[in-house]
Biopython code that builds the backbone (N, CA, C, O; Angstrom):
import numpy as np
from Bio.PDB.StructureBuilder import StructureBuilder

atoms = [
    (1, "UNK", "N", (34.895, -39.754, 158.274)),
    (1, "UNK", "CA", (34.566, -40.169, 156.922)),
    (1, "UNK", "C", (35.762, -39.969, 155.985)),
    (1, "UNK", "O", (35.980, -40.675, 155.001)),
    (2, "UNK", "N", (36.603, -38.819, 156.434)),
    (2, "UNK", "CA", (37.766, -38.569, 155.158)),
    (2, "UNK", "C", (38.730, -39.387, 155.567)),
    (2, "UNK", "O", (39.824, -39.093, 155.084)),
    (3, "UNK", "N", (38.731, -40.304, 156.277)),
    (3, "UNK", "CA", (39.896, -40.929, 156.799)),
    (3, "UNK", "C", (38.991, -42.643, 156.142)),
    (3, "UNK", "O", (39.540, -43.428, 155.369)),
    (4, "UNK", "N", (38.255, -42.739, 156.444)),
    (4, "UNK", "CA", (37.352, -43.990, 155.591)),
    (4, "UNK", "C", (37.785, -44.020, 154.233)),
    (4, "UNK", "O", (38.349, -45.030, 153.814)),
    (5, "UNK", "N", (37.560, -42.883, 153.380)),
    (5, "UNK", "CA", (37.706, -42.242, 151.865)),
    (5, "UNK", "C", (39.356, -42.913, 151.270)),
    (5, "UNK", "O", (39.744, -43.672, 150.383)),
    (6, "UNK", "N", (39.933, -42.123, 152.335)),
    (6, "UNK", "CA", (41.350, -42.698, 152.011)),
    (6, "UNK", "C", (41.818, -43.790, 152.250)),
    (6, "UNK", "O", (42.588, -44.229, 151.396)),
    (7, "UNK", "N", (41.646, -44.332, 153.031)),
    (7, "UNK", "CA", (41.659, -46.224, 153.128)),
    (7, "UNK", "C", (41.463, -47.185, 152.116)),
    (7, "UNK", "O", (42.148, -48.151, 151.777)),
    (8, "UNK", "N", (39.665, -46.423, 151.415)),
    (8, "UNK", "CA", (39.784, -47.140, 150.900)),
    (8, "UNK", "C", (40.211, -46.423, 148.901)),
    (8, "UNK", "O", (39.926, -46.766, 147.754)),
    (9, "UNK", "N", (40.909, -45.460, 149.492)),
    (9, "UNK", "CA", (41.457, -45.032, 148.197)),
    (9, "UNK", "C", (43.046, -45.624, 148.193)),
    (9, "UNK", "O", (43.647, -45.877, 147.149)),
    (10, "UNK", "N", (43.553, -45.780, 149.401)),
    (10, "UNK", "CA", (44.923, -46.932, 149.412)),
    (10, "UNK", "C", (44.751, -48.238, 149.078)),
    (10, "UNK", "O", (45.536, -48.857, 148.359)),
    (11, "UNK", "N", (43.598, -48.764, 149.646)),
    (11, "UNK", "CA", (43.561, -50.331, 148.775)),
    (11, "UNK", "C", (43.241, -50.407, 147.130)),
    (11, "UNK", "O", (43.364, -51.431, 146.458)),
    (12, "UNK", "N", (42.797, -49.080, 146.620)),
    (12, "UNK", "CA", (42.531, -48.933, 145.384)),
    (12, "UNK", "C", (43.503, -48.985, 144.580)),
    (12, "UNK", "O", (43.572, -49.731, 143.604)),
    (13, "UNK", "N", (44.589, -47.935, 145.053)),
    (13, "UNK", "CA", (45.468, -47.367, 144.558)),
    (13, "UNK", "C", (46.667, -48.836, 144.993)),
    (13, "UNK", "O", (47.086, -49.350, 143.956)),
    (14, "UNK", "N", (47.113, -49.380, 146.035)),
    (14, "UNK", "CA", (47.753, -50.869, 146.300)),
    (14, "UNK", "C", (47.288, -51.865, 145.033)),
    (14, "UNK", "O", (48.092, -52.342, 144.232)),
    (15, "UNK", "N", (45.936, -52.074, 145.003)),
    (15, "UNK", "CA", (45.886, -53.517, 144.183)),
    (15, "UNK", "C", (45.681, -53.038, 142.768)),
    (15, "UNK", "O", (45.966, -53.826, 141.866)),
    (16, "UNK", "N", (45.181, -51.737, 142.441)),
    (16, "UNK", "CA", (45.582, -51.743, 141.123)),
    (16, "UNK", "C", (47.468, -51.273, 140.789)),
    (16, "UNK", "O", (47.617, -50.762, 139.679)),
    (17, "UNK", "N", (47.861, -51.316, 141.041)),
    (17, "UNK", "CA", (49.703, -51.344, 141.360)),
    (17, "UNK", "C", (50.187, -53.021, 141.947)),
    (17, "UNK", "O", (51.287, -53.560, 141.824)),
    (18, "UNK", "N", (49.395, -53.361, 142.360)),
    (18, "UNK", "CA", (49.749, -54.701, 142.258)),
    (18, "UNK", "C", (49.601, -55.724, 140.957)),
    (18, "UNK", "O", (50.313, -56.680, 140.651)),
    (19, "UNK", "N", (48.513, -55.225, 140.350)),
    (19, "UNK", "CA", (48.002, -55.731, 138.991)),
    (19, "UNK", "C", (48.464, -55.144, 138.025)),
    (19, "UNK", "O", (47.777, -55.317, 137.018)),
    (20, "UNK", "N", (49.650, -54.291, 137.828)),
    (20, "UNK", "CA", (50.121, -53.191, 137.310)),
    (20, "UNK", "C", (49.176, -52.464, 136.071)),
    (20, "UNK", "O", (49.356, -52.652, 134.868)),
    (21, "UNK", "N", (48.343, -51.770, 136.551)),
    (21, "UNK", "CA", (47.316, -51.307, 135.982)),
    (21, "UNK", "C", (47.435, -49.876, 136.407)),
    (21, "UNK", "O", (47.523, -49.388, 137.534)),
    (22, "UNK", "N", (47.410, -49.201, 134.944)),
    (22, "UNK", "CA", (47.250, -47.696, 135.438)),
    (22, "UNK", "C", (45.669, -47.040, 135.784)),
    (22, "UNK", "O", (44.614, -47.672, 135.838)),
    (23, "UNK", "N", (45.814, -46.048, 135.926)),
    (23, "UNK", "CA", (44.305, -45.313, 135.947)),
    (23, "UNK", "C", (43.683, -45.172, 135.016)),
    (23, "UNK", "O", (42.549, -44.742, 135.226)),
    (24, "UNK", "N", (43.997, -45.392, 133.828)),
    (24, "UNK", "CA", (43.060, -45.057, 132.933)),
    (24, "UNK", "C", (42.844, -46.792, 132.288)),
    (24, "UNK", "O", (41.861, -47.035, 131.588)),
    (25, "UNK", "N", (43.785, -47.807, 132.595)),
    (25, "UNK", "CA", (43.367, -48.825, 132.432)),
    (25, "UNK", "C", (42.113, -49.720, 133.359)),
    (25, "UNK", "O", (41.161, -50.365, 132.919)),
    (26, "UNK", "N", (42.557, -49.459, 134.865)),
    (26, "UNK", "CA", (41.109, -49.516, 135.675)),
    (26, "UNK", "C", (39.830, -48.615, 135.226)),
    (26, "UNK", "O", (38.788, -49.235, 135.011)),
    (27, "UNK", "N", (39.826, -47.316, 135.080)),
    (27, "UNK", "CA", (38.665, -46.358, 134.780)),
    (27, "UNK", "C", (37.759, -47.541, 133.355)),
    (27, "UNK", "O", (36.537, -47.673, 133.298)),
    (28, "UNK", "N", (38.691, -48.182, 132.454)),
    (28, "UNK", "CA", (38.450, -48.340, 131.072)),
    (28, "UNK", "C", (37.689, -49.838, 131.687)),
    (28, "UNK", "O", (36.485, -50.056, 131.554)),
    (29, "UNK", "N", (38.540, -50.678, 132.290)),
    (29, "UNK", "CA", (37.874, -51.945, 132.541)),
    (29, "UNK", "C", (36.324, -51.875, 133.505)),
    (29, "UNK", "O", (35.317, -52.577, 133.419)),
    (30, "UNK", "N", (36.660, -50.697, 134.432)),
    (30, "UNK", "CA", (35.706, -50.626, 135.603)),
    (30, "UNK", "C", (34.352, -49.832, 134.930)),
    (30, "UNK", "O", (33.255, -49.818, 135.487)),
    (31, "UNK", "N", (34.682, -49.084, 133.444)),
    (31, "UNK", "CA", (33.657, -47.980, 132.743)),
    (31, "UNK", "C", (33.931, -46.837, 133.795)),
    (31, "UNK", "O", (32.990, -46.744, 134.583)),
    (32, "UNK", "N", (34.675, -46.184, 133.966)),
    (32, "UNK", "CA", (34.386, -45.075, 134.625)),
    (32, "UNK", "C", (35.138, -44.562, 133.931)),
    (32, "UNK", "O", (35.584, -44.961, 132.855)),
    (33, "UNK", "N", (35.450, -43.153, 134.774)),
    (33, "UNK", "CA", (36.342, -41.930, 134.274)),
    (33, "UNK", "C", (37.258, -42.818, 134.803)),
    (33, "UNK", "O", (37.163, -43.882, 135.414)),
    (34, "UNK", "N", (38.760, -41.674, 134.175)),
    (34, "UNK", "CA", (40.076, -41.578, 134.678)),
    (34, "UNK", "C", (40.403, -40.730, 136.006)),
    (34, "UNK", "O", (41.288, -40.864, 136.851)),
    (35, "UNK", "N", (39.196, -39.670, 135.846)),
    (35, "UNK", "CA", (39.127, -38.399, 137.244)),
    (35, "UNK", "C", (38.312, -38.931, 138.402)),
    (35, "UNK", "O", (38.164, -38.304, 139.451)),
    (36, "UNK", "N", (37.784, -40.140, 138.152)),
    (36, "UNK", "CA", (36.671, -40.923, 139.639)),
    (36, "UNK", "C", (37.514, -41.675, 139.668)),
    (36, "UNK", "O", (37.626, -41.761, 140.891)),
    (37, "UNK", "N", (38.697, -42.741, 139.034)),
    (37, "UNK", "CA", (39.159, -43.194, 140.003)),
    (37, "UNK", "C", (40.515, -42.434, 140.451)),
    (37, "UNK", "O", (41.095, -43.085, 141.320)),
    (38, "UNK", "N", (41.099, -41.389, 140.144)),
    (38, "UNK", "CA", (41.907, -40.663, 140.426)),
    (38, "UNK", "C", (41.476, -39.950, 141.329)),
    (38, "UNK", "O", (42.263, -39.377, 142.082)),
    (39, "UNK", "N", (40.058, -39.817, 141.466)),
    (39, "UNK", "CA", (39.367, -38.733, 143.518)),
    (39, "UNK", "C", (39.180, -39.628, 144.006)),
    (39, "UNK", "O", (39.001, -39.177, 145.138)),
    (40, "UNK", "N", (38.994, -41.189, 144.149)),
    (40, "UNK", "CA", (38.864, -42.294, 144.620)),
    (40, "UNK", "C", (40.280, -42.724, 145.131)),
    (40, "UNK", "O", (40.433, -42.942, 146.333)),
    (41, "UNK", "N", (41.291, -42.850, 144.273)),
    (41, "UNK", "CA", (42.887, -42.724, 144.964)),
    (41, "UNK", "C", (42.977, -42.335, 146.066)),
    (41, "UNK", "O", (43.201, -42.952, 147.107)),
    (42, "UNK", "N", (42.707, -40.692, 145.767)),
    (42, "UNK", "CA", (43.110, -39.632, 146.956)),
    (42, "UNK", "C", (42.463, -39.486, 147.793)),
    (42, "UNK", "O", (42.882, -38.762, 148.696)),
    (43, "UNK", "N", (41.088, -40.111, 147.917)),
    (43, "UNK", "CA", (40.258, -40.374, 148.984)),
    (43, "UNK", "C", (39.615, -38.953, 149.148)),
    (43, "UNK", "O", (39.432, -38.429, 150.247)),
    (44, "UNK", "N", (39.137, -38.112, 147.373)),
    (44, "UNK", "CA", (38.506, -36.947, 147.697)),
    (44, "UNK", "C", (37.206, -37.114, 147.619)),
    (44, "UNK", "O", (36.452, -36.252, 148.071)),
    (45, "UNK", "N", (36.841, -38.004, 147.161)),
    (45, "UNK", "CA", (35.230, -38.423, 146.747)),
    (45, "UNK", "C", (34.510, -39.903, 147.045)),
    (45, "UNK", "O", (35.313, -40.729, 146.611)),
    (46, "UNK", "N", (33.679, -40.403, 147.439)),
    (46, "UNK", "CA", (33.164, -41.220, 147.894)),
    (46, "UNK", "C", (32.838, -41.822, 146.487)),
    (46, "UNK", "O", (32.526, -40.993, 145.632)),
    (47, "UNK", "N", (32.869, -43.441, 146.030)),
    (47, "UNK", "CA", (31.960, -44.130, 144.687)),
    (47, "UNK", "C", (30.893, -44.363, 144.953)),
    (47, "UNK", "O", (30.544, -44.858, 146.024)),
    (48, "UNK", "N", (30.049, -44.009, 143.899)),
    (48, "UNK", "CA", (28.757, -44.364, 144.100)),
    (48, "UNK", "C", (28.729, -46.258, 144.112)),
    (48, "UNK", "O", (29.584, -47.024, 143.668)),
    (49, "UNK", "N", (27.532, -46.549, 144.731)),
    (49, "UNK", "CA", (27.559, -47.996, 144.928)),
    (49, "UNK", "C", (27.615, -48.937, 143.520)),
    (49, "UNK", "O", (27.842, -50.146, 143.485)),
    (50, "UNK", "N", (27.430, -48.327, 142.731)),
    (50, "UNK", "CA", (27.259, -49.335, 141.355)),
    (50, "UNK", "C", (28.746, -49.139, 140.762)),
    (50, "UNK", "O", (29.087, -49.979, 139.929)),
    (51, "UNK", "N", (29.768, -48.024, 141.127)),
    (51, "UNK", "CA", (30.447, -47.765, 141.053)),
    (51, "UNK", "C", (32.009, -48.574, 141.693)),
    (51, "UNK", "O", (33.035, -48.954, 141.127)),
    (52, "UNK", "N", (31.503, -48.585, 143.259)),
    (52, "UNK", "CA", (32.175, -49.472, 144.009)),
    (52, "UNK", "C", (32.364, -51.282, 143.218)),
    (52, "UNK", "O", (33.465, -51.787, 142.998)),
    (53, "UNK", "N", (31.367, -51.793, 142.994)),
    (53, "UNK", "CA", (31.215, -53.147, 142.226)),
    (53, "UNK", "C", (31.838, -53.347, 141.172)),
    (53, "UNK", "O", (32.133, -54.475, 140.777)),
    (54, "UNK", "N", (32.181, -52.051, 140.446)),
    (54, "UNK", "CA", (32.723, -52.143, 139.443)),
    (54, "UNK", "C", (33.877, -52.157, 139.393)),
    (54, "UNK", "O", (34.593, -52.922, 138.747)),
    (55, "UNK", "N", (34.199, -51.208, 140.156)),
    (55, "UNK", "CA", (35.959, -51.037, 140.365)),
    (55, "UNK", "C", (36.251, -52.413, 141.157)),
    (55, "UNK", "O", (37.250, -53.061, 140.845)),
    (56, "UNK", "N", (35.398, -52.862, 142.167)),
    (56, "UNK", "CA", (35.986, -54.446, 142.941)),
    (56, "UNK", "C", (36.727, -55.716, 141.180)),
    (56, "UNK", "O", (37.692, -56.308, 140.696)),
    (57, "UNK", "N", (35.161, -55.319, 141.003)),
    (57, "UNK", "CA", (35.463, -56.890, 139.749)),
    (57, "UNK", "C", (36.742, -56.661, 138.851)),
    (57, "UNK", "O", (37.458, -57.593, 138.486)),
    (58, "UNK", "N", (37.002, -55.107, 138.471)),
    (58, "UNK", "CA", (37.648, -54.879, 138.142)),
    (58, "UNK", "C", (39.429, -55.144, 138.670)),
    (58, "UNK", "O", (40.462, -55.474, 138.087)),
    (59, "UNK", "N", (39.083, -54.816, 139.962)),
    (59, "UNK", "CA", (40.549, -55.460, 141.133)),
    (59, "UNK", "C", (40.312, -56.121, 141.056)),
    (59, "UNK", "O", (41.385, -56.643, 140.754)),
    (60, "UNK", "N", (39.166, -57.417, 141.035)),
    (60, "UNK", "CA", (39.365, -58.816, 141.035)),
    (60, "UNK", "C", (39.932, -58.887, 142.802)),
    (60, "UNK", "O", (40.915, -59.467, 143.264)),
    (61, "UNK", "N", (38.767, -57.969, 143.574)),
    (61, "UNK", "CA", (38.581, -58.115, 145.221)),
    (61, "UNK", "C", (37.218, -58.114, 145.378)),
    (61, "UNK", "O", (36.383, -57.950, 144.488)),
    (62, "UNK", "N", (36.958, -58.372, 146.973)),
    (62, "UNK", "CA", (35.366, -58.058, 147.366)),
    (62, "UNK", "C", (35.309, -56.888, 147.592)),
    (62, "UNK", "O", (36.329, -56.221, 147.422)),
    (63, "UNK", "N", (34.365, -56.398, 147.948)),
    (63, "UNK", "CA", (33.517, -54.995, 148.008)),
    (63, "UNK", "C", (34.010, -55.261, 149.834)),
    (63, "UNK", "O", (34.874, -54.462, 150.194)),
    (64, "UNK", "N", (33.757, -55.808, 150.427)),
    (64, "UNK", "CA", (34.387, -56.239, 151.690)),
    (64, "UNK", "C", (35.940, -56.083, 151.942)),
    (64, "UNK", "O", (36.310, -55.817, 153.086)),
    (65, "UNK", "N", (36.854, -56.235, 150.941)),
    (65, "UNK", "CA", (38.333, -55.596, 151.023)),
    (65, "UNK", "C", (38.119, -54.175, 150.728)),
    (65, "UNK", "O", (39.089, -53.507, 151.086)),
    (66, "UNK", "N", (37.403, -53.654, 150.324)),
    (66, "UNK", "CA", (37.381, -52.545, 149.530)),
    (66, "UNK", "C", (37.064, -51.996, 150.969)),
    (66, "UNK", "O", (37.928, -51.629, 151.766)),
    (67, "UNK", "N", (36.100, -51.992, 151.129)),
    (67, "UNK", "CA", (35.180, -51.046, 152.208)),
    (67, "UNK", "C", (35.790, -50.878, 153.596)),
    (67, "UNK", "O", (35.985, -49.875, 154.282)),
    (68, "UNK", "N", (36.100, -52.551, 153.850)),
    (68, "UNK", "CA", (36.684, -52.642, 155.528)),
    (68, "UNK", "C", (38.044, -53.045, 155.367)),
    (68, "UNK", "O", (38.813, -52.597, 156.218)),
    (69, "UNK", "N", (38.640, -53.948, 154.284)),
    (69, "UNK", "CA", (40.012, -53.902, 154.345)),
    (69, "UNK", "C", (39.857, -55.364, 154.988)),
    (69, "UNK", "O", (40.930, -55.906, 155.254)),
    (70, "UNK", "N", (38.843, -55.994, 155.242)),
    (70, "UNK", "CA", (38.582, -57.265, 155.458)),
    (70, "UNK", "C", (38.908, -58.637, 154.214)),
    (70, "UNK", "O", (38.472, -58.447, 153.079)),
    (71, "UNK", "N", (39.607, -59.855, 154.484)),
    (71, "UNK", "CA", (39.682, -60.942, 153.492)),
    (71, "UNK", "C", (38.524, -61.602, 153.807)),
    (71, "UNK", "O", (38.271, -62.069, 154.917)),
    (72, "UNK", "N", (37.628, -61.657, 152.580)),
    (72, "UNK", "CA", (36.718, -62.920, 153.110)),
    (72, "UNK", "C", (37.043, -63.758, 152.069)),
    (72, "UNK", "O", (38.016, -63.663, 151.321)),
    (73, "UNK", "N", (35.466, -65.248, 152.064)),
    (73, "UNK", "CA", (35.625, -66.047, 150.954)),
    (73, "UNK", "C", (35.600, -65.711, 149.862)),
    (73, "UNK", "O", (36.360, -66.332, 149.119)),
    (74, "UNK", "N", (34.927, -64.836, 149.365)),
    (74, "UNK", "CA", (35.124, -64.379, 147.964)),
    (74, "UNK", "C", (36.598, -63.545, 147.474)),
    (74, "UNK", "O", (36.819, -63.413, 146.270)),
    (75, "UNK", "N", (37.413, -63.090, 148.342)),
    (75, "UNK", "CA", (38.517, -62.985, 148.278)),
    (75, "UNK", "C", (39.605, -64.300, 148.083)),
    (75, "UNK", "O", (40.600, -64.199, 147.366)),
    (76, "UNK", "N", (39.278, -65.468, 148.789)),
    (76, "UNK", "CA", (39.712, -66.291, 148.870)),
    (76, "UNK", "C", (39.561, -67.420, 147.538)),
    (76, "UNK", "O", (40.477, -68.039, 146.995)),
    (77, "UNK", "N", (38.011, -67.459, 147.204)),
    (77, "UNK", "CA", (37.836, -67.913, 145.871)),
    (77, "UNK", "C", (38.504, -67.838, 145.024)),
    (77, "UNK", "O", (38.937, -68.731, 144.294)),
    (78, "UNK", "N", (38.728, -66.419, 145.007)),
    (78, "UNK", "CA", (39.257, -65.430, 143.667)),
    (78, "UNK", "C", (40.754, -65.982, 143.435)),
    (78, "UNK", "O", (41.178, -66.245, 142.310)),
    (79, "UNK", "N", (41.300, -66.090, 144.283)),
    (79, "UNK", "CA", (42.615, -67.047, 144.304)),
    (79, "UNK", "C", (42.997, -68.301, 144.440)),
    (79, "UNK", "O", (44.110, -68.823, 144.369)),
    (80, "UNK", "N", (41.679, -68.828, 144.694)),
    (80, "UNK", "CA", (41.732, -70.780, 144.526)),
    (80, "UNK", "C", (41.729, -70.671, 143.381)),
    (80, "UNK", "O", (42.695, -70.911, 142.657)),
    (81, "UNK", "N", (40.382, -70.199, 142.937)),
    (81, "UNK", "CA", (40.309, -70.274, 140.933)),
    (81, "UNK", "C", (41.710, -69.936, 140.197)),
    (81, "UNK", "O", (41.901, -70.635, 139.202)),
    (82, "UNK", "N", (42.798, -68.930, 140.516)),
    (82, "UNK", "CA", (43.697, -68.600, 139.752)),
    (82, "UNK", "C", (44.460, -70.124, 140.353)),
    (82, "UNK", "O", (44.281, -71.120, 139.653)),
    (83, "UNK", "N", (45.036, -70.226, 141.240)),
    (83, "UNK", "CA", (45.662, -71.431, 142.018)),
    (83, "UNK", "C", (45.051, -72.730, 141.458)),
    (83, "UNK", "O", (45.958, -73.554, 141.570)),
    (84, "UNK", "N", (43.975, -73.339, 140.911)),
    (84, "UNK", "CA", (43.366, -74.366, 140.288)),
    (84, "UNK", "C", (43.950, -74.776, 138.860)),
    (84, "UNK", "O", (44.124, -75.845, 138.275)),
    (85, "UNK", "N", (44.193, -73.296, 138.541)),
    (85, "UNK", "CA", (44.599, -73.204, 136.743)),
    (85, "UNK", "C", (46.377, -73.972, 136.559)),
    (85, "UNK", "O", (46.741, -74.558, 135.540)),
    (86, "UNK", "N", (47.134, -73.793, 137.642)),
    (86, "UNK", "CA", (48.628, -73.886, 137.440)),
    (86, "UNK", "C", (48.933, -75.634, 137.203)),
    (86, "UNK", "O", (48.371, -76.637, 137.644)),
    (87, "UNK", "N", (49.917, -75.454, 136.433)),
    (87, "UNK", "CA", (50.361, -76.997, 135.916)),
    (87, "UNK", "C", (50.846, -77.602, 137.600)),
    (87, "UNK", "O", (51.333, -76.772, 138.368)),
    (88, "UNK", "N", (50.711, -78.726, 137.962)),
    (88, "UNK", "CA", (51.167, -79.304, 139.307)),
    (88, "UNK", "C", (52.563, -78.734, 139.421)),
    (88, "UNK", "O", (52.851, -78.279, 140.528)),
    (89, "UNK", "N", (53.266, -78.693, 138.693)),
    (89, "UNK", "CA", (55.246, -78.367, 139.041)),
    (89, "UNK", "C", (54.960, -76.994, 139.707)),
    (89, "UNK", "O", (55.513, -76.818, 140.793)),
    (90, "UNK", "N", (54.020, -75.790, 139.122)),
    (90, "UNK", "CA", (53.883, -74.754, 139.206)),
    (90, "UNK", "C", (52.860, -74.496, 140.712)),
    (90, "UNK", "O", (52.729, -73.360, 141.167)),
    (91, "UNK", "N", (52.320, -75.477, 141.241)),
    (91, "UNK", "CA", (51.676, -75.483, 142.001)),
    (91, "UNK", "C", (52.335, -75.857, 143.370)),
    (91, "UNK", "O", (51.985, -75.634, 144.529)),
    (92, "UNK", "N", (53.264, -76.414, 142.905)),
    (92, "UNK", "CA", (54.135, -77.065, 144.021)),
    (92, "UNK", "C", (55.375, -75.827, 144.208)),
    (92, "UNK", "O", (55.979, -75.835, 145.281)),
    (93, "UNK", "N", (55.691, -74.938, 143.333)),
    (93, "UNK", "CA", (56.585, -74.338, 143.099)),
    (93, "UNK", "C", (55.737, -72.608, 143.938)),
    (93, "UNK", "O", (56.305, -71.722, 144.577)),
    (94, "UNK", "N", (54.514, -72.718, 143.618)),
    (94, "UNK", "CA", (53.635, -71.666, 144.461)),
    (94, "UNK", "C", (53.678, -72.360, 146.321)),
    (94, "UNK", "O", (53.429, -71.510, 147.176)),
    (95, "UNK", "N", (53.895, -73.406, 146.687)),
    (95, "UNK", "CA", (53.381, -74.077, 147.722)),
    (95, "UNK", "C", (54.916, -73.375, 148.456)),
    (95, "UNK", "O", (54.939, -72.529, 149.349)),
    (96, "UNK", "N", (55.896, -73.892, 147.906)),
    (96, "UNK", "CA", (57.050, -73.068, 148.062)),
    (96, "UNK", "C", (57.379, -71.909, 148.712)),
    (96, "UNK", "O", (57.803, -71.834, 149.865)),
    (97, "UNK", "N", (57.221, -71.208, 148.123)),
    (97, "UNK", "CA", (56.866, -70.065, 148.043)),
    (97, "UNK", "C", (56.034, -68.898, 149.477)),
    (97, "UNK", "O", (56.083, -67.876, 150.162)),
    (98, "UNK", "N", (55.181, -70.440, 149.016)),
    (98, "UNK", "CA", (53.833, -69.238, 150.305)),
    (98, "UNK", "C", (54.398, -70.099, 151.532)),
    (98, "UNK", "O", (54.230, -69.511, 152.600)),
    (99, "UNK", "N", (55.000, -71.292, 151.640)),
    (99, "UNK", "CA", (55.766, -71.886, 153.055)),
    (99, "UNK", "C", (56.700, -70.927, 153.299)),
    (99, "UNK", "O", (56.736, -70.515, 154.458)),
    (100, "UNK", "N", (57.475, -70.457, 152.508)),
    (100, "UNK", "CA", (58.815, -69.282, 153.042)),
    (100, "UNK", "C", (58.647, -67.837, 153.251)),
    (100, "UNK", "O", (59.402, -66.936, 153.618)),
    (101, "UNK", "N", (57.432, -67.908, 152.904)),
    (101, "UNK", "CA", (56.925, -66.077, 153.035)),
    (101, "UNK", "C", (56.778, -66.376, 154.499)),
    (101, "UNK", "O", (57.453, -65.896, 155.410)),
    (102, "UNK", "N", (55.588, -67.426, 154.609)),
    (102, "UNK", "CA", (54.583, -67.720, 156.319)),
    (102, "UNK", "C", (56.007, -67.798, 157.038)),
    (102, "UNK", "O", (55.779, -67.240, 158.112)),
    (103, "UNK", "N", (57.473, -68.217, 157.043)),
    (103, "UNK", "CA", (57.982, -69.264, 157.883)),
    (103, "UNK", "C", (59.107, -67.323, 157.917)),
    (103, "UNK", "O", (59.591, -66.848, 158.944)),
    (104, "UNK", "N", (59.188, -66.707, 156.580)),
    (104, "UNK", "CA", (59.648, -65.410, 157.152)),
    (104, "UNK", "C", (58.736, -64.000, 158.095)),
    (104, "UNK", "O", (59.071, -62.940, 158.623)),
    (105, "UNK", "N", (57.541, -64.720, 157.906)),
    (105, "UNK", "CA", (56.870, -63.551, 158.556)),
    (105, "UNK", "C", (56.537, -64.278, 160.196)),
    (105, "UNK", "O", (55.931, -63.555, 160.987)),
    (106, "UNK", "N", (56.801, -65.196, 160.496)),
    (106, "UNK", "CA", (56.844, -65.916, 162.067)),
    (106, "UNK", "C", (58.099, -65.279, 162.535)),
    (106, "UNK", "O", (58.086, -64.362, 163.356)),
    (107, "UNK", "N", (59.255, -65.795, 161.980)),
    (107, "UNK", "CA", (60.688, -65.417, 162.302)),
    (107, "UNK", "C", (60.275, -64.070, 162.391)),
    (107, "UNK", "O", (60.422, -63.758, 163.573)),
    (108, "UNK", "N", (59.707, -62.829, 161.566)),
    (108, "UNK", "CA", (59.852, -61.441, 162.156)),
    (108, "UNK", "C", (58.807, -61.196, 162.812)),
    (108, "UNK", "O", (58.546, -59.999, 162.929)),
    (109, "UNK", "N", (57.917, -62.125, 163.417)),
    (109, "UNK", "CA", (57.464, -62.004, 164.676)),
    (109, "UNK", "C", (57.356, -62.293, 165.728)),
    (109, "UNK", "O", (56.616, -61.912, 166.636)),
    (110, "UNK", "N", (58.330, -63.205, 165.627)),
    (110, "UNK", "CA", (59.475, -63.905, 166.824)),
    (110, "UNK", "C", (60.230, -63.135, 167.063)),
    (110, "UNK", "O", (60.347, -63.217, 168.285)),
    (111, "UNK", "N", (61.250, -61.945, 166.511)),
    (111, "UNK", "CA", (62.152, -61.141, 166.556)),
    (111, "UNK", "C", (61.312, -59.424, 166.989)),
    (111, "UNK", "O", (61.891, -58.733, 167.828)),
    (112, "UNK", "N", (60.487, -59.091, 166.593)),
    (112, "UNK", "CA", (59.453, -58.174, 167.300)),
    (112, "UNK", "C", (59.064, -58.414, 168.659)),
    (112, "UNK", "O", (59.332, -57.623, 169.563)),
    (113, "UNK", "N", (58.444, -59.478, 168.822)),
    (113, "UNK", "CA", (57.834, -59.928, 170.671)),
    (113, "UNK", "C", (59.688, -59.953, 171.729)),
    (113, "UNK", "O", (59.595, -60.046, 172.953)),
    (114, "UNK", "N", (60.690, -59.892, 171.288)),
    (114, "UNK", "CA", (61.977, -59.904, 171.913)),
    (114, "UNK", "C", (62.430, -58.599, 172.496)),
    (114, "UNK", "O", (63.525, -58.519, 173.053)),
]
sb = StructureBuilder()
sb.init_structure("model")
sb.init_model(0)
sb.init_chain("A")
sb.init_seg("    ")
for serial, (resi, resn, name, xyz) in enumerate(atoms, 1):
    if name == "N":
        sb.init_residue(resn, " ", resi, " ")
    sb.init_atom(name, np.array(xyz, "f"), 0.0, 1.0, " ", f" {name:<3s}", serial, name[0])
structure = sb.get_structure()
C-alpha cells in the first residue's frame, strides 16, 4: 500500500509541476489543504475519494492516471479539447512537434534493442 501511496503521490507531484502549479495553488483550486496535498506528494496519507476527484479535475487528469498511472479516453479528451482550440498554423506547428518527439523516441528505441 505505501508503495501505491507514493505513485500516486509522484503523478501528483509530476503534473502539478507540469502545470506549474504550486501546492497551495492545487490545495486552493482542488479546496483542500496545503498539508493533504503535501502528505499526498509524499505518499504519507491516502485521499479520501471525494478528495481524489478533486485534485484529478484540478490536474485536469482521470482518476484512472491518478490511481493506476493508466491513459484512458478521458485523458485523451482532455487534450483533443485543448488541441481543438489552436489556430490551424498552431496546429500544424503542434503536429510537428509530436512527429519529432514519436520519430526521437523510436530512434532511442532502436538504439536500446542494439
Amino acid at each position: 500500500m505505501d508503495d501505491l501511496l507514493k505513485q500516486i503521490g509522484n503523478r501528483i507531484l509530476h503534473r502539478r509541476k507540469q502545470l506549474r502549479m504550486t501546492q497551495e495553488e492545487l490545495s486552493e483550486k482542488a479546496g483542500i489543504t496545503p498539508q493533504t496535498v503535501s502528505s499526498a506528494e509524499l505518499g504519507k496519507k491516502a485521499l479520501r475519494p471525494e478528495n481524489i476527484i478533486r485534485v484529478c479535475s484540478a490536474l485536469e487528469i482521470s482518476t484512472d492516471y491518478l490511481l493506476l498511472g493508466e491513459v484512458n479516453a478521458s485523458d485523451h479528451w482532455i487534450l483533443i479539447s485543448r488541441i481543438s482550440n489552436l489556430h490551424p498554423a498552431q496546429y500544424r506547428h503542434l503536429e510537428d512537434i509530436i512527429n519529432s518527439f514519436i520519430s526521437a523516441l523510436e530512434v532511442r528505441e532502436t538504439q536500446k534493442s542494439k
